[in-house]
MARFIPA-649520 format. One record per residue (C-alpha): residue in one letter; x, y, z. Coordinates in steps of 0.001 Angstrom, whole numbers, padded with zeros to 6 digits, always signed. Example, Ala and Ser with C-alpha at 12.3 -4.5 7.8 and 13.67 -1.06 7.14 Angstrom:
<rs>
a+012300-004500+007800;s+013670-001060+007140;
</rs>
This chain:
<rs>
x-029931-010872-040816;x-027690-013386-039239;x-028557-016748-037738;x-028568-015780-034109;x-031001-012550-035028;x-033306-014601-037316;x-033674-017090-034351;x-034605-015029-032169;x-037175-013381-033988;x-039005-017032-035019;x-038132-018039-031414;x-041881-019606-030906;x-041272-022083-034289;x-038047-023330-033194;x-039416-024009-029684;x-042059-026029-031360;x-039433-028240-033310;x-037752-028794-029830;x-040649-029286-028047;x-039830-033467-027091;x-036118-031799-025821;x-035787-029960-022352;x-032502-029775-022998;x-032657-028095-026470;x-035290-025966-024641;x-033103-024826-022373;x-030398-024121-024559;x-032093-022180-027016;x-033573-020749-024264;x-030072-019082-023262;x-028987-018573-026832;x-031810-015932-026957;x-031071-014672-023840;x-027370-014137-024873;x-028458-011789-027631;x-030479-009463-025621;x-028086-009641-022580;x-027953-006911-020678;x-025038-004626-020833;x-024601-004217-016924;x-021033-005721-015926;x-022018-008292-013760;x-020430-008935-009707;x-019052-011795-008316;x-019840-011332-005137;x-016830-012689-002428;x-017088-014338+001118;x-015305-016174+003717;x-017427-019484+002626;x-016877-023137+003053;x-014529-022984-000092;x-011727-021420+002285;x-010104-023750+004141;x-009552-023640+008093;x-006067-021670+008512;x-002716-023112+009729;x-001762-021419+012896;x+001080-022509+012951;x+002488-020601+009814;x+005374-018290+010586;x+006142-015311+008527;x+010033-015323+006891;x+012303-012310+007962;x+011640-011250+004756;x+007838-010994+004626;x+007990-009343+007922;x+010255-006346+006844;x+007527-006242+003563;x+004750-006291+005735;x+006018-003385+007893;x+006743-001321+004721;x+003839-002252+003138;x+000960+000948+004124;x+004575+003316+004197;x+004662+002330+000495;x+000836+002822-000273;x+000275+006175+001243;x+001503+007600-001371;x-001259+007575-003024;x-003766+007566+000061;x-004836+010423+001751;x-009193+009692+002298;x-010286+007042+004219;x-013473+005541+004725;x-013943+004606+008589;x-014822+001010+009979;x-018438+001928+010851;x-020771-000977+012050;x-022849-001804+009677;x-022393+001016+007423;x-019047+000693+006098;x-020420-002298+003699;x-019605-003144+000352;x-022251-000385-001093;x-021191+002852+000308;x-017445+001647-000063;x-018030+001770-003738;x-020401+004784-003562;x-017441+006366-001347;x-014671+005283-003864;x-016495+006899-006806;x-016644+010229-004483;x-012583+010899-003403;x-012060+007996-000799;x-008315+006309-001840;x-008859+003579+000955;x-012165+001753+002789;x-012258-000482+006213;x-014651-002984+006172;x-017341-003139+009189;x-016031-004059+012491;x-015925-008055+012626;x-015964-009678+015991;x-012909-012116+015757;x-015029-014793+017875;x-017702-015051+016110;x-016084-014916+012909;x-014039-017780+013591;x-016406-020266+015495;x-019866-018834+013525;x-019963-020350+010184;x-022727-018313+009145;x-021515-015266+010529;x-018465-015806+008794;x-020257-015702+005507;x-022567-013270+006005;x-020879-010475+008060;x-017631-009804+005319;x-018870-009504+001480;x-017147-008161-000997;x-016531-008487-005197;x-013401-009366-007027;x-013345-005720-008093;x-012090-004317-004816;x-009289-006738-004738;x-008081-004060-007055;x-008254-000993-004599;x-006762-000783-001280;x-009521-002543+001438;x-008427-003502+005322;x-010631-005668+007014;x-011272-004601+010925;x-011737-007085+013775;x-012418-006418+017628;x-011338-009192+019473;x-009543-010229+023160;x-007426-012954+022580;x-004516-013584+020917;x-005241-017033+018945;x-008809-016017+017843;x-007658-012887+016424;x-004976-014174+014233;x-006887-017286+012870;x-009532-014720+012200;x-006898-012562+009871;x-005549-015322+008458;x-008732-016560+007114;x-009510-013185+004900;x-005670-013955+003624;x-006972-013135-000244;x-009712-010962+000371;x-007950-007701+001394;x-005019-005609+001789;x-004578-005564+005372;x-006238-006358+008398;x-007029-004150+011927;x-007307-004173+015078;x-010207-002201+016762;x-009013-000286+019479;x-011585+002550+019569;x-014940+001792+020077;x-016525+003850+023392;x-019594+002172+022729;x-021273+000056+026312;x-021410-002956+024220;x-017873-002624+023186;x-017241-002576+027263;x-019798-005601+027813;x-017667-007738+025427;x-014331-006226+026734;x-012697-004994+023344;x-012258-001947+021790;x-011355+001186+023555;x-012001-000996+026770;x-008881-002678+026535;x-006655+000138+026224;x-005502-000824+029760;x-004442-004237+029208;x-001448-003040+026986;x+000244-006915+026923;x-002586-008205+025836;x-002997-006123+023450;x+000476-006196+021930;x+000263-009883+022086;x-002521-010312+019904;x-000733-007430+017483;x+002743-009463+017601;x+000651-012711+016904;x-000382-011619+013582;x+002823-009638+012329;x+004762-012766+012710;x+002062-015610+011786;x-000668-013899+009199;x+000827-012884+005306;x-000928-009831+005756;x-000040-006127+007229;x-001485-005474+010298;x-002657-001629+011879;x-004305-000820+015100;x-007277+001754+015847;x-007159+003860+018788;x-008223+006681+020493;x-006389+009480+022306;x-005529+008490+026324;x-005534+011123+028988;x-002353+012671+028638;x-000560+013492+025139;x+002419+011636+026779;x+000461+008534+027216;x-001075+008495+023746;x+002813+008565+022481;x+003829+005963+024538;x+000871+003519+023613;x+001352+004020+020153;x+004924+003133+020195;x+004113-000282+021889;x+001763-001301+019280;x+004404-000073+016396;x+007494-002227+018368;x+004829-004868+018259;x+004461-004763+014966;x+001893-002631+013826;x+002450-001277+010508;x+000240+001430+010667;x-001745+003266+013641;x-005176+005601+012934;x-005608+007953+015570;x-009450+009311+016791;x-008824+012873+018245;x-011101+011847+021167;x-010873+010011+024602;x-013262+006885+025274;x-015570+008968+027364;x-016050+011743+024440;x-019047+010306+023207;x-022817+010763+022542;x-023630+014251+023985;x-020096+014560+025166;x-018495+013778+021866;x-016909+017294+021852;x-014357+018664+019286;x-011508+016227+018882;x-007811+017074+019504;x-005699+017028+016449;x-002441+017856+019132;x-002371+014283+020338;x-002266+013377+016375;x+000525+015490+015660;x+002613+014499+018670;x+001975+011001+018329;x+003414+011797+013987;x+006583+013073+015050;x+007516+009871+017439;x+006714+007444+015345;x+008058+005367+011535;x+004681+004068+010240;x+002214+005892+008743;x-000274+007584+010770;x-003767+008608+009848;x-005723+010942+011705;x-009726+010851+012672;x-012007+013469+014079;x-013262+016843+012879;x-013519+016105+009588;x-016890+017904+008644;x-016436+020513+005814;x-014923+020882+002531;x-011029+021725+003331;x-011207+019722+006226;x-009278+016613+004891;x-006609+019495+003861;x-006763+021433+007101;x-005964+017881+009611;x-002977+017174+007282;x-001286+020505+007826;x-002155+020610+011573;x-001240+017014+012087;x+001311+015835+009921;x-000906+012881+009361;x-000355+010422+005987;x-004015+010085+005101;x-007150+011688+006971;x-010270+009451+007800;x-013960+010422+007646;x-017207+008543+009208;x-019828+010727+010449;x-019071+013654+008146;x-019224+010795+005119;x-022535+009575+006110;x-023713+012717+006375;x-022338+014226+002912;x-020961+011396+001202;x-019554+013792-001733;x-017219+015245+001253;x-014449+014365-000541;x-014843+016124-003387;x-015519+018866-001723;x-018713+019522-002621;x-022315+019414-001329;x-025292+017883-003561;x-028841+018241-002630;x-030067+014913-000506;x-032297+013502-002774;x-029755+013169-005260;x-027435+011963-003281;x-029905+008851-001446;x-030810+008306-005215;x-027321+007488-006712;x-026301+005005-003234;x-029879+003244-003453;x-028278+002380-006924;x-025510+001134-005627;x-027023-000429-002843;x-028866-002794-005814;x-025698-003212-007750;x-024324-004641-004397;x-026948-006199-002539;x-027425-004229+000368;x-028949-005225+003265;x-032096-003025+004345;x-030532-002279+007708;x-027588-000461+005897;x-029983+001040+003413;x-032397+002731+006067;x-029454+003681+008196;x-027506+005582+005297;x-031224+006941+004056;x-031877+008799+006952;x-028130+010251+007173;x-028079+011413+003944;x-031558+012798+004259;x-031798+013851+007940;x-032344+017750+007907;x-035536+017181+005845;x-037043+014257+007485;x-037069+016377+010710;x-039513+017822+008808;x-041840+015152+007546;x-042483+013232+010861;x-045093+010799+008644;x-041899+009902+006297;x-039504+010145+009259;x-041692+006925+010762;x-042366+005113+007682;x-038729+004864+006807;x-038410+002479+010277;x-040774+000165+008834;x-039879-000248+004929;x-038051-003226+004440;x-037349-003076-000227;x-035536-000744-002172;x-038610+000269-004145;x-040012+001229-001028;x-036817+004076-000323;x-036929+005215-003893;x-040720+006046-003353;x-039726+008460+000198;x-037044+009470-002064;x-039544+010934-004370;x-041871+012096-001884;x-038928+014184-000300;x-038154+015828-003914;x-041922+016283-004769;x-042688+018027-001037;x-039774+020192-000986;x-040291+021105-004397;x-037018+022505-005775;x-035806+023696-008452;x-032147+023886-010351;x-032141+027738-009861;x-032889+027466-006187;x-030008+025092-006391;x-027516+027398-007899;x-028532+030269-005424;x-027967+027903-002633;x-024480+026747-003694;x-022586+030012-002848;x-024048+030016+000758;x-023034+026410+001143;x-019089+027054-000344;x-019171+029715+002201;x-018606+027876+004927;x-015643+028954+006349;x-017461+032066+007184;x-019385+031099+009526;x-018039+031247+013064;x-018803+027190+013909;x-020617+024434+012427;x-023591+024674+014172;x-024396+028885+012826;x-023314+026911+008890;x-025779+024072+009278;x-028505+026133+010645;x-027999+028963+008090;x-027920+026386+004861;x-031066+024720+002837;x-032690+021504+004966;x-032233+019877+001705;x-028950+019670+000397;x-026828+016508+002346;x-024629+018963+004898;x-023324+017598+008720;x-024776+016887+011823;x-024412+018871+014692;x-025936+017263+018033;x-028541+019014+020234;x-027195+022180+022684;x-027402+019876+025728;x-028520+021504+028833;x-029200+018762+031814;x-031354+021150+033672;x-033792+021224+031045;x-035374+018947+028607;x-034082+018157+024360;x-035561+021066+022583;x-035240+019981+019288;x-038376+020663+017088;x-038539+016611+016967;x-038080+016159+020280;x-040610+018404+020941;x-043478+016996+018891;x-042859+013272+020276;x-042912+014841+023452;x-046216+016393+023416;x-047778+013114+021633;x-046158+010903+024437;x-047679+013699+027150;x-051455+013546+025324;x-051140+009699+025558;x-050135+009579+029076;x-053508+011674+029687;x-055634+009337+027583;x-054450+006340+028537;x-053738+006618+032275;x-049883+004733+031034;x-046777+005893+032118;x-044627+007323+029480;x-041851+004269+029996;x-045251+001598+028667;x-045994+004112+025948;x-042589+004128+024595;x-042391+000622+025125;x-045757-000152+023189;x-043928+002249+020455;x-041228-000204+019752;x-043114-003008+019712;x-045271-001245+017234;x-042500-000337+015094;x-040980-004184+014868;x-044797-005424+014253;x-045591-003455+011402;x-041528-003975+010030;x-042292-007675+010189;x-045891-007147+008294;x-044252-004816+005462;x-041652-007587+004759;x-044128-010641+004674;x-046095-008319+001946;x-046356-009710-001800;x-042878-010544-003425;x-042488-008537-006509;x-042851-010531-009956;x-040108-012185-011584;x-038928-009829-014305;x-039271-013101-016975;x-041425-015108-015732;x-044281-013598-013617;x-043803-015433-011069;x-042937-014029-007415;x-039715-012896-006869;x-036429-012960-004547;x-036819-009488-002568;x-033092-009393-002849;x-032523-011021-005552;x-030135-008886-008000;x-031445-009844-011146;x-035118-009282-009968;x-036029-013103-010628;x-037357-016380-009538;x-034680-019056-008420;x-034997-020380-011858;x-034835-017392-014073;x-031821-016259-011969;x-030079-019425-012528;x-030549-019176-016111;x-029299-015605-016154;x-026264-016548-013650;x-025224-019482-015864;x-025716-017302-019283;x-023236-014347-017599;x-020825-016456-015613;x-022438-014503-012991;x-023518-015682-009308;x-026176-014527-006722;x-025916-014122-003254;x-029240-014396-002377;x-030102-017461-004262;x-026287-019230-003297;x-024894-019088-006863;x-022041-019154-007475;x-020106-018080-010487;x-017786-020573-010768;x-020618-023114-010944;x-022320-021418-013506;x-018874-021469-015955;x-019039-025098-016070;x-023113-024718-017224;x-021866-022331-019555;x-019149-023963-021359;x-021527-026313-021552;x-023960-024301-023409;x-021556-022797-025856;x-020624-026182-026890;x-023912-026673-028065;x-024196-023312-029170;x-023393-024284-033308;x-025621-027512-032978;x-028197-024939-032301;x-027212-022596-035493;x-026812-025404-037727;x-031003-026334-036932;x-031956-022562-036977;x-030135-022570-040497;x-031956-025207-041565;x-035380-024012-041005;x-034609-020875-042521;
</rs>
């Protein structure tokens, strides 16, 4: 048996004989630990902290850099061709990793706003996270923004944390149109090749544009080519106007794409229809596109990429794991839960409510379960399923594929028929409406108070699950960080982070802090084997 084994097995004696020593406590403490670490590679989690300094604006690229920067995405898409979209709050550090595993070559971070990135401190911290193992893969960080200065000192200070950065130009959203970016400035072309110029001569860092298609196919050319002679090294293309949206989405128009190919010298990646296995593969040949990008069809079936369809419950399962690997936040987890798992909470209403108000992982993995146990499958049923499902391209649309396939297998979305002379007659729709209707008749309220006491309902009892009883340290007993990633106390994860070099977002460790505690320890760690020798 060797010293470090023995020890640990007469771990309460050589307390004892350490007993007037905190220090020696602590140490042998972590020597223990170190034997029975756990084999989980451990994440150094990355943010825009105080650690980065505030950028110099007035850095100007070399003639050299710039021709690098503009042949920088030409050069990678060689080895692109599926992209994970820039999706508000769903395009975080998680389901990039859960996406990379599945297909995806390249991932956009969550759309930053440049303002607050750059005057928020907190904001700055909290709204861009990711590890030191995605430095490794390709990752652009998106911005919407309206001027010129904020934008670039925004890009210049995730210099190091990415690949390249981007400019949102596609978002149809209201709020997008209340703070005047996105899609909403697609008529104030010089200011938006200003703020593109701005950071192709003054950031060290590539920049592309997102946009959507204009009215004419002549006028999406013509846009495009001012952002390229601006400086844009590469442009991603949505297949849909700014007023295709919501109930209007409609199909998007891959002709625009494939015009807009031919004209230009950068690499072009196309966005919109892609739904199905073959899809990816299908854009490409229509378009002439360098890479294809995916976000509703993604959230819906993240294994789109492969090709492949997976029944839900498997698929929520393996993200909530990597939503614990990298500390997702319960907003993202609930909003990617009921993607992945939509067809079948449509029919569990009970669930369907309960997921608004859940606010831990243990609490999805339990309507995980419940899902499986209620729709009761089996791997047969699966395998009988699976031919209907690779069928697809039999059916005559999406909507006749989706309604023809299991509830429970992770498959697209298709929106409501929408028919404004009569009412949503989804079966959902249709049971809230008759409960809002029998309330109205109890209560004497109009339906706009009911559905207004509803809300408030929901945020109450969201706010009452997540003051409930912390869950116990997994050392110690005592209560634990909610978030925390090694399921511990502040000071059982600060032992843990300092015996793995490892740091914790949720407790502000950081890793580099915890080396110099190490080194420490391991200094001390033959003092230690010399007294454990001794006593054998």
């Amino acid at each position: 048996m060797s010293p470090l084994s023995h020890f640990a097995n007469n771990a309460n004696a050589s307390h004892t004989l350490f007993a007037s020593s905190k220090n020696r406590n602590f140490q042998l403490f972590l020597l223990i630990r170190s034997a029975m670490a756990d084999s989980e590679p451990s994440i150094s989690f990355l943010c825009v902290d105080r650690s980065v300094p505030e950028p110099d604006a007035n850095f100007t690229c070399s003639e050299e850099q710039l021709k690098a920067k503009k042949d920088y995405w030409r050069d990678q898409m060689r080895n692109i061709k599926k992209v994970v979209a820039p999706m508000v709050d769903q395009s975080e550090l998680a389901f990039r990793e859960f996406l990379r595993a599945h297909g995806a070559d390249l991932a956009f971070s969550p759309m930053i706003h440049a303002h607050l990135f750059v005057n928020d401190y907190t904001y700055r911290k909290t709204s861009l996270s990711t590890w030191k193992g995605e430095r490794e893969k390709p990752f652009i960080v998106q911005f919407c923004g309206n001027d010129s200065h904020t934008f670039l000192i925004a890009c210049r200070y995730v210099e190091g944390f990415c690949d390249g950065v981007d400019l949102n130009l596609g978002c149809p959203q209201l709020i997008a149109k209340r703070g005047n970016y996105g899609a909403y400035l697609q008529e104030k072309r010089e200011l938006i090749t200003s703020m593109v110029s701005a950071v192709y001569k003054k950031s060290t860092l590539p920049i592309s544009v997102k946009i959507r298609c204009q009215d004419t196919v002549a006028d999406t050319i013509e846009y495009a080519k001012q952002l390229e002679a601006a400086g844009a090294s590469m442009i991603t293309i949505h297949g849909r106007t700014r007023e295709m949206k919501g109930i209007n989405t409609g199909i998007a128009d891959w002709s625009h794409i494939a015009a807009v190919k031919k004209e230009l010298d950068i690499p072009v990646i196309a966005n919109g229809n892609i739904q199905l296995p073959g899809d990816v593969e299908r854009c490409i040949e229509a378009t002439g596109c360098d890479a294809v990008m995916s976000a509703e069809g993604i959230l819906f079936n993240p294994y789109l990429f492969e090709d492949t369809f997976k029944p839900n419950v498997q698929v929520a399962r393996e993200y909530l794991s990597y939503a614990k690997r990298f500390a997702a936040n319960m907003s993202a987890v609930r909003a990617h839960i009921f993607r992945i798992c939509h067809h079948t909470l449509l029919r569990h209403d009970d669930l369907r409510n309960k997921m608004s108000i859940i606010t831990s992982l243990p609490d999805f993995h339990a309507i995980v379960n419940e899902l499986e146990s209620r729709t009761a499958t089996t791997p047969e049923d699966e395998a009988n399923a699976l031919p209907l499902l690779q069928s697809h391209a039999d059916f005559p649309d999406l909507r006749s594929f989706v309604e023809a396939t299991p509830h429970w297998f992770a498959k697209p979305y298709v929106r409501p028929i929408q028919d404004d002379s009569k009412q949503a007659d989804s079966e959902y729709r249709q049971n809230k409406r008759a409960q809002i209707e029998s309330l109205v008749e109890k209560t004497g309220l109009s339906k706009r108070q009911i559905r207004k006491k509803e809300r408030r309902r929901v945020d109450l009892l969201r706010v009452k699950d997540a003051k409930k009883a912390y869950p116990q340290c997994v050392r110690c007993g005592m209560p634990a960080a909610v978030a925390c990633q090694n399921a511990s106390c502040k000071k059982c994860c600060r032992l843990r982070c300092i015996e793995e070099i490892n740091g914790c977002k949720t407790h502000n460790f950081k890793a580099e802090h915890m080396k110099v505690k190490r080194e420490a320890f391991l200094a001390a760690q033959s003092e230690v084997k010399e007294v454990v020798e001794a006593t054998t």
